[in-house]
N, CA, C and O atoms as CSV, one atom per row, in Angstrom:
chain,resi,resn,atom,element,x,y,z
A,1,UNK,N,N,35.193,46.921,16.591
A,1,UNK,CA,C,33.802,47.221,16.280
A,1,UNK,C,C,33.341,46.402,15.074
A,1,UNK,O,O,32.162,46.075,14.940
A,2,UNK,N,N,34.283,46.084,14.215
A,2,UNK,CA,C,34.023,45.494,12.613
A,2,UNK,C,C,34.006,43.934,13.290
A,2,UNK,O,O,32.981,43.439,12.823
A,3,UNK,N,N,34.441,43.253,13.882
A,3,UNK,CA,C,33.882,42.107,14.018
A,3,UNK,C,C,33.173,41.941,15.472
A,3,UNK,O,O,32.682,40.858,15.790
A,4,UNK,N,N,33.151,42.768,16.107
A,4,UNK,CA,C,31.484,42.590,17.057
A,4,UNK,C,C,30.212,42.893,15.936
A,4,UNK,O,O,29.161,42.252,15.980
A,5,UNK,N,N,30.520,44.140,14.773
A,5,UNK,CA,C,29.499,43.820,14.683
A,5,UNK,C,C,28.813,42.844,13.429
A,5,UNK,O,O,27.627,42.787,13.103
A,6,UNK,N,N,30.468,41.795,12.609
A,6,UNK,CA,C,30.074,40.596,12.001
A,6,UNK,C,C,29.725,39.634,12.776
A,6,UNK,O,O,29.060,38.810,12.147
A,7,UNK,N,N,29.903,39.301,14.100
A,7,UNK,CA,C,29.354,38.549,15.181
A,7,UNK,C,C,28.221,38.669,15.201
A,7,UNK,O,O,27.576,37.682,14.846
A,8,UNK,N,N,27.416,39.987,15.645
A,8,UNK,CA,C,26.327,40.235,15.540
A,8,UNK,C,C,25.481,39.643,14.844
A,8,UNK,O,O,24.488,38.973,15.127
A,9,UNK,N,N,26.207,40.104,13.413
A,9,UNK,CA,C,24.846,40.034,11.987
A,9,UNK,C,C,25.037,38.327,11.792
A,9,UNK,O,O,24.000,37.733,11.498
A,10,UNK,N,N,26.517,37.350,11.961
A,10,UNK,CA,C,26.172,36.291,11.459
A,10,UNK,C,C,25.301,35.576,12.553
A,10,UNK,O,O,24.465,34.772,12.140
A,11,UNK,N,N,25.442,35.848,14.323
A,11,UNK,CA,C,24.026,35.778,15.304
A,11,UNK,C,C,22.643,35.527,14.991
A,11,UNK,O,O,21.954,34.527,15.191
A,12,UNK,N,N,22.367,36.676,14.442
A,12,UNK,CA,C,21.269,37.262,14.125
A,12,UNK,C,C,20.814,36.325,12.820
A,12,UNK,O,O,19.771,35.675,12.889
A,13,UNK,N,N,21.739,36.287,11.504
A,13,UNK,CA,C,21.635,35.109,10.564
A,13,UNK,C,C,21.234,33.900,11.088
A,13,UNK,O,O,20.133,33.454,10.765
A,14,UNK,N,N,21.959,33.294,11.852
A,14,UNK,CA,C,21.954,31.868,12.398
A,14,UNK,C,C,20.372,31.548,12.902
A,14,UNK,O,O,19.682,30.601,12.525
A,15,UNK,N,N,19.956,32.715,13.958
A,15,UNK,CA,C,18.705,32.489,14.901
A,15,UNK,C,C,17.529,32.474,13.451
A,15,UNK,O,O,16.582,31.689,13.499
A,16,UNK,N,N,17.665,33.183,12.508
A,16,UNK,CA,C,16.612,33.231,12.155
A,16,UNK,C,C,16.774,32.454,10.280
A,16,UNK,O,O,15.960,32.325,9.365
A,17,UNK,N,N,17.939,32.175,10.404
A,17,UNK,CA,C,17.768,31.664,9.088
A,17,UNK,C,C,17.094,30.460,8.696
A,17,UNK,O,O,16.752,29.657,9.564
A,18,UNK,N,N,16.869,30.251,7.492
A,18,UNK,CA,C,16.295,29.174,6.915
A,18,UNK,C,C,16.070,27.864,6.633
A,18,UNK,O,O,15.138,27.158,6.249
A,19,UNK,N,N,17.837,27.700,7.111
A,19,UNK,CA,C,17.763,26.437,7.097
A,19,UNK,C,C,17.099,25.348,8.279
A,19,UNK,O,O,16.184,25.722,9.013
A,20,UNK,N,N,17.551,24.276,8.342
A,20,UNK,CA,C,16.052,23.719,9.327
A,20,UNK,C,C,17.391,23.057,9.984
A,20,UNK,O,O,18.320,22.999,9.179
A,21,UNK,N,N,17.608,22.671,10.967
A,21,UNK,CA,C,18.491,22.449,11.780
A,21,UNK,C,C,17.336,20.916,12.523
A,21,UNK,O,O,17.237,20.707,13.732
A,22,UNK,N,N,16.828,20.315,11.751
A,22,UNK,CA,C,15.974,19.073,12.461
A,22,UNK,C,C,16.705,18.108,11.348
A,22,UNK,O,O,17.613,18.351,10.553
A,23,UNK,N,N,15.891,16.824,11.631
A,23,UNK,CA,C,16.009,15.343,10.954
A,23,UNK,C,C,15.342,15.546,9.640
A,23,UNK,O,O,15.393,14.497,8.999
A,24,UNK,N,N,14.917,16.213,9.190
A,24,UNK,CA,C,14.435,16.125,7.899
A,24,UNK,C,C,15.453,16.753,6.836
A,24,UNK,O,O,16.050,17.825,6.936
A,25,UNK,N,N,15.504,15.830,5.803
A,25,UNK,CA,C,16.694,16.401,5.009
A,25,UNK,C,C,15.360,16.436,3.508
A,25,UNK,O,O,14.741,15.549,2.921
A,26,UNK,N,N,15.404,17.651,3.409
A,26,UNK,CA,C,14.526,18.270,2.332
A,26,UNK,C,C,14.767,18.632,0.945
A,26,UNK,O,O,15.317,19.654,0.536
A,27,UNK,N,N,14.117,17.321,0.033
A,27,UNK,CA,C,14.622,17.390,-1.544
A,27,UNK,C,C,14.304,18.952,-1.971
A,27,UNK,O,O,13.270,19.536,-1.648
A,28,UNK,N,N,15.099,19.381,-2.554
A,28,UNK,CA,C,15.688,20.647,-3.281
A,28,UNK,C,C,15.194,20.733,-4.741
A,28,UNK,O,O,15.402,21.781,-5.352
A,29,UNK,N,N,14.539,19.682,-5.364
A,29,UNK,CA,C,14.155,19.553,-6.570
A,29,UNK,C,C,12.834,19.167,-7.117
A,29,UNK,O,O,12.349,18.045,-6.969
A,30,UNK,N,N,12.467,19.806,-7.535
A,30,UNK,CA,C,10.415,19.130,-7.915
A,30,UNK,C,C,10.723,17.952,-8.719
A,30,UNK,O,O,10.055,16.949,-8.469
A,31,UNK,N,N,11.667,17.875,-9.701
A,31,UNK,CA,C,11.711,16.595,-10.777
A,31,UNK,C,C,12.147,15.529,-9.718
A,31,UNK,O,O,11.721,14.378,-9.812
A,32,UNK,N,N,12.959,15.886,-8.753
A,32,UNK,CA,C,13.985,14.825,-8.038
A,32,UNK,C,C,12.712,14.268,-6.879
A,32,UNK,O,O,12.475,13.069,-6.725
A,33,UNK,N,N,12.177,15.066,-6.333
A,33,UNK,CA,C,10.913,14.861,-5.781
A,33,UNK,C,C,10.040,13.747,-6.325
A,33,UNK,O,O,10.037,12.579,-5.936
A,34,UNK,N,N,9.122,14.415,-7.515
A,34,UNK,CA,C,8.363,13.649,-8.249
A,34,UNK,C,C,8.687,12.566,-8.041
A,34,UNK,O,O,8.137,11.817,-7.234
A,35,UNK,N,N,9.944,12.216,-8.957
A,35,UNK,CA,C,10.713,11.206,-9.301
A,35,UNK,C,C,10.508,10.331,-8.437
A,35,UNK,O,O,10.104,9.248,-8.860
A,36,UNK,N,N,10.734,10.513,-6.790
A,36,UNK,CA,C,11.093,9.511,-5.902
A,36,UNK,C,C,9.738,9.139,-5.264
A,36,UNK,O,O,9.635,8.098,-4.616
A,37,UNK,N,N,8.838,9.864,-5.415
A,37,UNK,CA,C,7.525,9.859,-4.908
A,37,UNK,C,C,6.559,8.837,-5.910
A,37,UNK,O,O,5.555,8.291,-5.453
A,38,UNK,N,N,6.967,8.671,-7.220
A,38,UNK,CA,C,6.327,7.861,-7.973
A,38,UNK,C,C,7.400,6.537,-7.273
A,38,UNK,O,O,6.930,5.675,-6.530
A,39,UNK,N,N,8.001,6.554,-7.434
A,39,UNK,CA,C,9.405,5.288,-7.179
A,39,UNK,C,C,8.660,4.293,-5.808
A,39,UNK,O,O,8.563,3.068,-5.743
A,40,UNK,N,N,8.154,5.480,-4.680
A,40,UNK,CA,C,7.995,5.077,-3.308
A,40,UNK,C,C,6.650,5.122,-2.915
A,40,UNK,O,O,6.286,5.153,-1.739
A,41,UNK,N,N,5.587,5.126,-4.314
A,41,UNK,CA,C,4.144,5.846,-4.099
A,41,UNK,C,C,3.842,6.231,-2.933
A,41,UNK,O,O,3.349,5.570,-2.019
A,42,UNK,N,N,4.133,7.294,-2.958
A,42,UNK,CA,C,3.696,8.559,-1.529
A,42,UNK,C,C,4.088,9.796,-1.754
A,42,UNK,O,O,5.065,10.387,-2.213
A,43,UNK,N,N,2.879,10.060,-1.229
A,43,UNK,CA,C,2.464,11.670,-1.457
A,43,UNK,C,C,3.627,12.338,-1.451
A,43,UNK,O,O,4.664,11.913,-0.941
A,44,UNK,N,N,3.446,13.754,-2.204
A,44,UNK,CA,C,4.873,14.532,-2.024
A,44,UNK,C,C,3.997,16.143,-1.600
A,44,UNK,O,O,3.077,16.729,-2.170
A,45,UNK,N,N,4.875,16.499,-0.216
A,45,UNK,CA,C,4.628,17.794,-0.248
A,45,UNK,C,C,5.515,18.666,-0.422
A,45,UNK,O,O,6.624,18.165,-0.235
A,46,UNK,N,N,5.575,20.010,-0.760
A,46,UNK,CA,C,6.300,21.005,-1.412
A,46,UNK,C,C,5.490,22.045,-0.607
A,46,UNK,O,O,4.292,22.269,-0.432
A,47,UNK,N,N,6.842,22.673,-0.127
A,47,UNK,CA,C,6.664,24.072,1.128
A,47,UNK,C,C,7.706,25.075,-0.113
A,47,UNK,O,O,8.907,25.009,-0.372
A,48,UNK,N,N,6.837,25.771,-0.547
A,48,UNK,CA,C,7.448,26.908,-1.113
A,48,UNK,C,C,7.669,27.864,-0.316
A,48,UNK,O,O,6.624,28.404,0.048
A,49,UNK,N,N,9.025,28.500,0.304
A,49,UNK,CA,C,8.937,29.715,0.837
A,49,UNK,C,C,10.335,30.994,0.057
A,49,UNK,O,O,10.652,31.109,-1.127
A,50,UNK,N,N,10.720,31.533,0.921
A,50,UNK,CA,C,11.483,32.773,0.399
A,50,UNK,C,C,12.177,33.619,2.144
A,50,UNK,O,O,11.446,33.782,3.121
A,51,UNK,N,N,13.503,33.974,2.109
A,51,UNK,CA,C,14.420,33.962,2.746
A,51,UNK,C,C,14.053,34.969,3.590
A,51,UNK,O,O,14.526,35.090,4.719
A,52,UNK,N,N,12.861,36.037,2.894
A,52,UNK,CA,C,12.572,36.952,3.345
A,52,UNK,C,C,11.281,36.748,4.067
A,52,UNK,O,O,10.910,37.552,4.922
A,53,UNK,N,N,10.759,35.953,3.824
A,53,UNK,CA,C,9.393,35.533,4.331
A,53,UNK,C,C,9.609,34.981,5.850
A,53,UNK,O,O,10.373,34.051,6.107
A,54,UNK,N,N,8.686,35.813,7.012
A,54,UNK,CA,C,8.297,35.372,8.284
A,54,UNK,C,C,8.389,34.598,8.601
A,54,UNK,O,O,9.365,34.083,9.146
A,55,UNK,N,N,6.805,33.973,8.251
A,55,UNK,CA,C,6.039,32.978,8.413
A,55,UNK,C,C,6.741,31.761,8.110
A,55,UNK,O,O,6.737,30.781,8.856
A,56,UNK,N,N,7.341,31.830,7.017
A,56,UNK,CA,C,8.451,30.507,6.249
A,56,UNK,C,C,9.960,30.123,7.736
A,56,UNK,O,O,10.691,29.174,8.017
A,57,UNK,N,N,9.792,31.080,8.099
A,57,UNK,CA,C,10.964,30.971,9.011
A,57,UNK,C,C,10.452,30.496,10.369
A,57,UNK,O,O,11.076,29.541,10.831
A,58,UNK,N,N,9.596,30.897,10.990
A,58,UNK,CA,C,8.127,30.430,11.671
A,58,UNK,C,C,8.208,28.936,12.069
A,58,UNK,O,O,8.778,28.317,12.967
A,59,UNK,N,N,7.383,28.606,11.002
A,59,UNK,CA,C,7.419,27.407,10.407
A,59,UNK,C,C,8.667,26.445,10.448
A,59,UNK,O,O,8.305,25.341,10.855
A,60,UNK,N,N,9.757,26.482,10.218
A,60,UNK,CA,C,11.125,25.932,10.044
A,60,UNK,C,C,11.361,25.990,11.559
A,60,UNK,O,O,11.756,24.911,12.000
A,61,UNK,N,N,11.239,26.858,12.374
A,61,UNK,CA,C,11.561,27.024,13.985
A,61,UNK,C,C,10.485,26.610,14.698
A,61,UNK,O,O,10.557,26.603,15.927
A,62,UNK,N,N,9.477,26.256,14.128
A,62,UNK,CA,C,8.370,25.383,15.178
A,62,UNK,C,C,7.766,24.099,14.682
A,62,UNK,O,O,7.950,22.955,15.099
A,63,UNK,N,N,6.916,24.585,13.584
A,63,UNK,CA,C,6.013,23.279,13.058
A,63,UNK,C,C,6.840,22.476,12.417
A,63,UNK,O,O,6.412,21.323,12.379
A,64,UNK,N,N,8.329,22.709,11.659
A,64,UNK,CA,C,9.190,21.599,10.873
A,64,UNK,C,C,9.943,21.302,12.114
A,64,UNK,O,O,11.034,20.868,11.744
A,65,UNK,N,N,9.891,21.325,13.347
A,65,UNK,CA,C,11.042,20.664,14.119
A,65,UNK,C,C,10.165,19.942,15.011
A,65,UNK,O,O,10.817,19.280,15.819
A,66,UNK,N,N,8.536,19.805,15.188
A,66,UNK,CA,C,7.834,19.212,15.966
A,66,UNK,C,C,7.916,17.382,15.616
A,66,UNK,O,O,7.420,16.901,14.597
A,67,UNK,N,N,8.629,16.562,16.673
A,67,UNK,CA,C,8.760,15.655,16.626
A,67,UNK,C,C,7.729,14.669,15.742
A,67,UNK,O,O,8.139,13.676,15.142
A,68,UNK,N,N,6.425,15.067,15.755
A,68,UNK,CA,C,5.286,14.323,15.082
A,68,UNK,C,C,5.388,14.561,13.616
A,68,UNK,O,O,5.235,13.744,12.708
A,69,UNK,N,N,5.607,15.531,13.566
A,69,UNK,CA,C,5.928,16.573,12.232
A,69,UNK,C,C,6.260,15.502,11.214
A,69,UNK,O,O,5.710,14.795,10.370
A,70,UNK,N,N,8.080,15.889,12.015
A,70,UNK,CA,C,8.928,15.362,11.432
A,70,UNK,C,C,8.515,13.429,11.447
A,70,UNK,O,O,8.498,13.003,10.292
A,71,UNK,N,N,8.327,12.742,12.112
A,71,UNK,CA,C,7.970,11.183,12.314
A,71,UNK,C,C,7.064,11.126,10.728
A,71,UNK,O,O,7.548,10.628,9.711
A,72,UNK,N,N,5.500,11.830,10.816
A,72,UNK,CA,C,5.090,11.560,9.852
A,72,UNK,C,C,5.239,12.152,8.358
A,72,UNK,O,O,4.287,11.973,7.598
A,73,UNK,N,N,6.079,12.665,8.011
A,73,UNK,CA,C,6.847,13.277,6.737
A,73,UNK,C,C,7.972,12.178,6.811
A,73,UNK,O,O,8.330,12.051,5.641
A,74,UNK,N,N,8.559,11.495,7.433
A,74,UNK,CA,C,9.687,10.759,7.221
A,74,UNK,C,C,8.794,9.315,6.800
A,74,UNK,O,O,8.866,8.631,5.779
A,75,UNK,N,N,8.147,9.200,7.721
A,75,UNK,CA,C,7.407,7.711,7.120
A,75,UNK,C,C,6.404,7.568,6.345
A,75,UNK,O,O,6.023,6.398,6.386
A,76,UNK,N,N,5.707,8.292,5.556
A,76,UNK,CA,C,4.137,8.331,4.775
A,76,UNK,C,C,4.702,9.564,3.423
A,76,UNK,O,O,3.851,9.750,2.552
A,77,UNK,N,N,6.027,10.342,3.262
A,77,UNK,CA,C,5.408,11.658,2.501
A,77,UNK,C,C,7.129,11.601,1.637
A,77,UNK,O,O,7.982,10.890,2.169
A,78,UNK,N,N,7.477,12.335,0.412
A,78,UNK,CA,C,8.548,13.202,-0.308
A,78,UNK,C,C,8.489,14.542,0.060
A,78,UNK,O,O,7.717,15.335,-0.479
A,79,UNK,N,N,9.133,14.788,0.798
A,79,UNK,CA,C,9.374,16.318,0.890
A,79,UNK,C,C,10.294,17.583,0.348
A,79,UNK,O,O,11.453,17.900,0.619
A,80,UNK,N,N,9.416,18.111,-0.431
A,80,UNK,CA,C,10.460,19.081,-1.280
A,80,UNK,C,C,10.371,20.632,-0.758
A,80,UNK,O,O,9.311,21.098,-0.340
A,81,UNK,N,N,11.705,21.457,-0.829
A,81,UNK,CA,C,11.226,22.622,-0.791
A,81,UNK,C,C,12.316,23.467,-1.160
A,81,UNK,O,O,13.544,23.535,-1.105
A,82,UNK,N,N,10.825,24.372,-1.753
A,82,UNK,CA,C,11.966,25.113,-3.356
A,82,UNK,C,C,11.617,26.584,-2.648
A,82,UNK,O,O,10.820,27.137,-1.889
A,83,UNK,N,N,12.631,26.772,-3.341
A,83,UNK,CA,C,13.458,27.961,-2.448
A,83,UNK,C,C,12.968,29.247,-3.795
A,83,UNK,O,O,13.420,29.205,-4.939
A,84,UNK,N,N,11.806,30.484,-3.203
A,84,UNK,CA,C,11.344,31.375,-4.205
A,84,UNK,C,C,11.682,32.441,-3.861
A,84,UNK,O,O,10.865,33.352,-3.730
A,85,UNK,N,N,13.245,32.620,-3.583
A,85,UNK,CA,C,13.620,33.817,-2.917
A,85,UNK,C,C,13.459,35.090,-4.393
A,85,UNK,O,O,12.745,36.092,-4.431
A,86,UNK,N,N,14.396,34.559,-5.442
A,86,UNK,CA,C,14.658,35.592,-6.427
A,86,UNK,C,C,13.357,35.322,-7.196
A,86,UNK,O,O,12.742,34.309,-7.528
A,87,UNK,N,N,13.177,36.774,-7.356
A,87,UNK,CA,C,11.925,36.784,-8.582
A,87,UNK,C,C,12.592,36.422,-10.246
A,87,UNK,O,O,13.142,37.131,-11.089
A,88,UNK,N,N,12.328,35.379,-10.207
A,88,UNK,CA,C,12.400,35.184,-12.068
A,88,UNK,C,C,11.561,34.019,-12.825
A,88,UNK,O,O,10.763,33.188,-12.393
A,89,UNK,N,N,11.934,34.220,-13.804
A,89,UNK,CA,C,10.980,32.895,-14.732
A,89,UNK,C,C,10.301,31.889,-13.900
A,89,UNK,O,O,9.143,31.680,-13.539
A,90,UNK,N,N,11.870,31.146,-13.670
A,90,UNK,CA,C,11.322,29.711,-12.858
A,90,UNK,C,C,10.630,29.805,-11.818
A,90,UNK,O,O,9.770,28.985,-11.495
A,91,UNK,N,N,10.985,30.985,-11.079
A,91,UNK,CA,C,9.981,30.533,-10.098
A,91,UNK,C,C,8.737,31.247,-10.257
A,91,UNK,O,O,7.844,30.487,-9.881
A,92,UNK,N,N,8.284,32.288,-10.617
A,92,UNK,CA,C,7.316,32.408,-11.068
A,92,UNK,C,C,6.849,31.364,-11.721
A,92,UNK,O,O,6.028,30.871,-10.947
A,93,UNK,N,N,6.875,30.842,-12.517
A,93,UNK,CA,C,6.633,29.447,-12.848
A,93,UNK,C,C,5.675,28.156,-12.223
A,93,UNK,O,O,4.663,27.532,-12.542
A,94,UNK,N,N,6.696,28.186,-11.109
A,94,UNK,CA,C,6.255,27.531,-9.625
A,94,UNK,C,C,5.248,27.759,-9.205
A,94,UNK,O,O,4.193,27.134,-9.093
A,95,UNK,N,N,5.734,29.122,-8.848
A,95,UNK,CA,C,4.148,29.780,-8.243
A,95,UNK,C,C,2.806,29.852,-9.349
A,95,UNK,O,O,1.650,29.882,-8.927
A,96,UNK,N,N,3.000,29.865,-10.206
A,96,UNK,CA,C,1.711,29.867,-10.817
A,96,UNK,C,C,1.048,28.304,-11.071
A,96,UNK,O,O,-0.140,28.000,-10.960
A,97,UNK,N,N,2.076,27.500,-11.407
A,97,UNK,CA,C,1.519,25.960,-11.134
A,97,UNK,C,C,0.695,25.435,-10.507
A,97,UNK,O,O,-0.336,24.848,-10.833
A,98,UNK,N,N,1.496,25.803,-8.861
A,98,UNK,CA,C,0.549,25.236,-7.726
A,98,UNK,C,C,-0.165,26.514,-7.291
A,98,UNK,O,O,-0.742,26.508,-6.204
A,99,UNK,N,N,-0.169,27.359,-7.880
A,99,UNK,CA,C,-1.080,28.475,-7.952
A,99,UNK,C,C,-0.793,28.875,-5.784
A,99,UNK,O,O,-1.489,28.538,-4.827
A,100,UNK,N,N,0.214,29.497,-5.836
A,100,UNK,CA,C,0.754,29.621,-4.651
A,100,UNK,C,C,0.639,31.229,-4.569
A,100,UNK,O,O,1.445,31.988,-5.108
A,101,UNK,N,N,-0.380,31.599,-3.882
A,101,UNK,CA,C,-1.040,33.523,-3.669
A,101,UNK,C,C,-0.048,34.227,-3.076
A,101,UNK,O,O,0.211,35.411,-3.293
A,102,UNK,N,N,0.820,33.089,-1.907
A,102,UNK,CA,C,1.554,33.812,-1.199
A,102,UNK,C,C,2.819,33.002,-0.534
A,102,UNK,O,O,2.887,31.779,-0.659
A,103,UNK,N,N,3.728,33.682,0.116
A,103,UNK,CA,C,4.426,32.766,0.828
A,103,UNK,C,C,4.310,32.693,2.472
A,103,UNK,O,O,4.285,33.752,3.100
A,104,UNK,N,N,4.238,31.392,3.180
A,104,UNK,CA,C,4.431,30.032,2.564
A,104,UNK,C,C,2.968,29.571,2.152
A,104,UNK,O,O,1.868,29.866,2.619
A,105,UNK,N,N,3.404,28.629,0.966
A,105,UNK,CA,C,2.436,27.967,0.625
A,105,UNK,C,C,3.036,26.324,0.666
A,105,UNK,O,O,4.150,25.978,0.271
A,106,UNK,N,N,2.204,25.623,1.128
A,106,UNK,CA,C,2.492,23.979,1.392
A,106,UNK,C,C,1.695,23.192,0.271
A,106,UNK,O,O,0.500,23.072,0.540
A,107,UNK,N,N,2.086,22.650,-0.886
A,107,UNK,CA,C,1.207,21.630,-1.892
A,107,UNK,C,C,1.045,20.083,-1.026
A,107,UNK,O,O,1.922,19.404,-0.494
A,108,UNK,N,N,0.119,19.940,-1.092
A,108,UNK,CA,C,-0.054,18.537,-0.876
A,108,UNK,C,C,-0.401,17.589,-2.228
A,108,UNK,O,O,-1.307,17.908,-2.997
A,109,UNK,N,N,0.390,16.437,-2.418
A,109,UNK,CA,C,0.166,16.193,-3.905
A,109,UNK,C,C,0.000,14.383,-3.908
A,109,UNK,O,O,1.101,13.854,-3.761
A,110,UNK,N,N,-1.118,13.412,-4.041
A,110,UNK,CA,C,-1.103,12.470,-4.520
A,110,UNK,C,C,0.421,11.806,-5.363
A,110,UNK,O,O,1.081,12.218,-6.316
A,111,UNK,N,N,0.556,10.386,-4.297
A,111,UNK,CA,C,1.641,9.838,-5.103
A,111,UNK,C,C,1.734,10.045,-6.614
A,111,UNK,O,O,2.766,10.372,-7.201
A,112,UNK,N,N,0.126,9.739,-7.379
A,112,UNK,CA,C,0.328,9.963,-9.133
A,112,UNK,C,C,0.435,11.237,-9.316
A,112,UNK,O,O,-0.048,11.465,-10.425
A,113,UNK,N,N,1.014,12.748,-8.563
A,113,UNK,CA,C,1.263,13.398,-9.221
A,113,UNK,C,C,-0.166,14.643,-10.137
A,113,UNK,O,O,-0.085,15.629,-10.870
A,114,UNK,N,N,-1.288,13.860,-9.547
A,114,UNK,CA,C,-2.365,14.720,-9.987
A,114,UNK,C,C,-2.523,15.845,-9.405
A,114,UNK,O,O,-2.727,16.128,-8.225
A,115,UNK,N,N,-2.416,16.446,-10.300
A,115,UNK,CA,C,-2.752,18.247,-9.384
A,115,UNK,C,C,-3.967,18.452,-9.125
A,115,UNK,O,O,-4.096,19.159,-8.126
A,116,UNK,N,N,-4.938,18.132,-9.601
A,116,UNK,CA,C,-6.243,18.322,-9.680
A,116,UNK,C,C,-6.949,17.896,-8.503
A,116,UNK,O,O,-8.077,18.295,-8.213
A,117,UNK,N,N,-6.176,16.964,-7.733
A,117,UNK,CA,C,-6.051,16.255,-6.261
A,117,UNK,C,C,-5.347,17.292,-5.372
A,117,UNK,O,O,-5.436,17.234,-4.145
A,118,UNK,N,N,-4.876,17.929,-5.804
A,118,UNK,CA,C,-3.907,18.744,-4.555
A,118,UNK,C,C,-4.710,19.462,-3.810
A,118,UNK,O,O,-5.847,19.843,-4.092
A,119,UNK,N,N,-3.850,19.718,-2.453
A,119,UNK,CA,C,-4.443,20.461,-1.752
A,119,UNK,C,C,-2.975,21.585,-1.183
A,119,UNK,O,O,-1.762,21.461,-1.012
A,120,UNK,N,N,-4.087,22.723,-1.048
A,120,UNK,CA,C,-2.867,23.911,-0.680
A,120,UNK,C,C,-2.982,24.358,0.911
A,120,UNK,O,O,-4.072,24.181,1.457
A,121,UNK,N,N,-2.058,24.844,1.556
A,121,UNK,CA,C,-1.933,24.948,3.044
A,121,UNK,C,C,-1.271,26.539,2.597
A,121,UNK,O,O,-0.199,26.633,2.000
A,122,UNK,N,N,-2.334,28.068,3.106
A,122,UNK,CA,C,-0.873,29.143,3.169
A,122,UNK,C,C,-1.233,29.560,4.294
A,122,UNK,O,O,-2.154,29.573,5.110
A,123,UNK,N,N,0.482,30.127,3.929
A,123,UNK,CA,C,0.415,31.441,5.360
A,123,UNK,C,C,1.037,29.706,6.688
A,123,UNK,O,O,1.156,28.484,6.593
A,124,UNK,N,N,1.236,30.858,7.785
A,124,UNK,CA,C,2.272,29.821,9.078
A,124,UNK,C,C,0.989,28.974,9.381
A,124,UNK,O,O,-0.184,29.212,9.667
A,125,UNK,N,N,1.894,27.703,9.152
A,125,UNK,CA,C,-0.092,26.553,9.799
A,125,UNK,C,C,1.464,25.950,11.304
A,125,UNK,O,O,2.693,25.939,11.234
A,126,UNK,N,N,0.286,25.490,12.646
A,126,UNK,CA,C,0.963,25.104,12.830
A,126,UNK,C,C,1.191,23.620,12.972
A,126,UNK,O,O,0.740,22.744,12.233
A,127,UNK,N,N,1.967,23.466,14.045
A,127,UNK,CA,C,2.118,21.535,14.369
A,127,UNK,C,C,1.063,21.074,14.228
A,127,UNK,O,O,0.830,20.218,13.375
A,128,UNK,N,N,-0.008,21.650,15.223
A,128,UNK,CA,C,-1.082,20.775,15.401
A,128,UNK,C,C,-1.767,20.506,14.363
A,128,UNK,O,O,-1.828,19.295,14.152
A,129,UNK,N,N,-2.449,21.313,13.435
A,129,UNK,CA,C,-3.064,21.950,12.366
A,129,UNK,C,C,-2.346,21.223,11.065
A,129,UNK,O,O,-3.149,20.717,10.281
A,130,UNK,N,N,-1.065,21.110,10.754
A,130,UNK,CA,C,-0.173,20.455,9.785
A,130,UNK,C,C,-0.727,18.821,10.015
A,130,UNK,O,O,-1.242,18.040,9.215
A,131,UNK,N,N,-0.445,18.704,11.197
A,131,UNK,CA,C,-0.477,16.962,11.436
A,131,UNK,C,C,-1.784,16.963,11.094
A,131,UNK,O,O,-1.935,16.359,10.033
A,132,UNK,N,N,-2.878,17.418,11.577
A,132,UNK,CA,C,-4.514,17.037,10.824
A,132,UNK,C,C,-4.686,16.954,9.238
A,132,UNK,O,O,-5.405,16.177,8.611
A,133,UNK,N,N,-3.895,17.891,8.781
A,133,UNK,CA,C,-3.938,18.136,7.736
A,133,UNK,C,C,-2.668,16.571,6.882
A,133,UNK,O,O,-3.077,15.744,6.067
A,134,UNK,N,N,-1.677,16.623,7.258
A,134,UNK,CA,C,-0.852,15.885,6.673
A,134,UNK,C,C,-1.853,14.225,7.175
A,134,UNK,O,O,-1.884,13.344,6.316
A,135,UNK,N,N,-2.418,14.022,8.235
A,135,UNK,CA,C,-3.045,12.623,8.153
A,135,UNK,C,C,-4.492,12.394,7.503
A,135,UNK,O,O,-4.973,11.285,7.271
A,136,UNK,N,N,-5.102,13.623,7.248
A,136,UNK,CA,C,-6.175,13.966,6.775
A,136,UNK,C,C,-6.357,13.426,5.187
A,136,UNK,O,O,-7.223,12.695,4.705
A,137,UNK,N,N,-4.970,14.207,4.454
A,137,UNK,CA,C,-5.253,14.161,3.518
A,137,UNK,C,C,-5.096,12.473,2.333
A,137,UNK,O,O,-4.442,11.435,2.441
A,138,UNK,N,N,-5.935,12.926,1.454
A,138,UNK,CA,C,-6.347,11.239,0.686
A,138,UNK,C,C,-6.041,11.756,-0.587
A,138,UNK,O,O,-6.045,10.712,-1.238
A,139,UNK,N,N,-5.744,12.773,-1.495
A,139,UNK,CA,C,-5.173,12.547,-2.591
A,139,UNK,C,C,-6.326,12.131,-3.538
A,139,UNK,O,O,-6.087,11.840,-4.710
């Protein structure tokens, strides 16, 4: 019974966890981000979500694995995404920066890094809706 039902729960983990099981390998760091986005002038977006969050998981199982998605984030964008599972300093922090109401929230950010240029995406957006938005935007 004790490992049907760790079978179960790591199942159940797998289908819905967080990580993204596509071609995009997603910087983990806002400085390391920045950094490479000034280096490669192009935009950097930042998907803040949290382990517990839906929509964030949503998202990772549809709109981050949509072939277009992924094509134009690999060729035009820095992609970061910081992980706001535990409530503390830093990430509160985060969230108040890009002034993020809820999770997920998506920053869209000009290669220079101007916030004042940004644009915010919340709540599950999807493929279609992302790609307008990710070719849309001018920074």
């Amino acid at each position: 019974a004790i490992i049907l039902g760790l079978g179960l729960f790591a199942t159940i983990q797998w289908a819905t966890g967080s990580d993204i099981a596509s071609e995009l390998q997603w910087i983990k760091s806002e400085t390391a981000g920045f950094a490479l986005a000034k280096e490669q002038n192009r935009p950097i977006l930042i998907d803040g979500w949290a382990d517990w969050c839906v929509a964030c998981k949503k998202m990772d199982q549809s709109t981050y694995l949509d072939p277009h998605v992924i094509s134009l984030l690999k060729a035009k964008w820095v992609f970061v995404k910081l992980d706001l599972t535990e409530v503390n300093e830093a990430n509160e922090a985060f969230a108040q920066k890009y002034e993020m109401p809820g999770l997920p929230t998506i920053v869209m950010i000009p290669a220079d890094g101007d916030l004042t240029k940004a644009k915010k995406l919340t709540g599950y957006v999807s493929s279609e809706r992302f790609i307008q938005e990710l070719e849309s935007f001018q920074g």
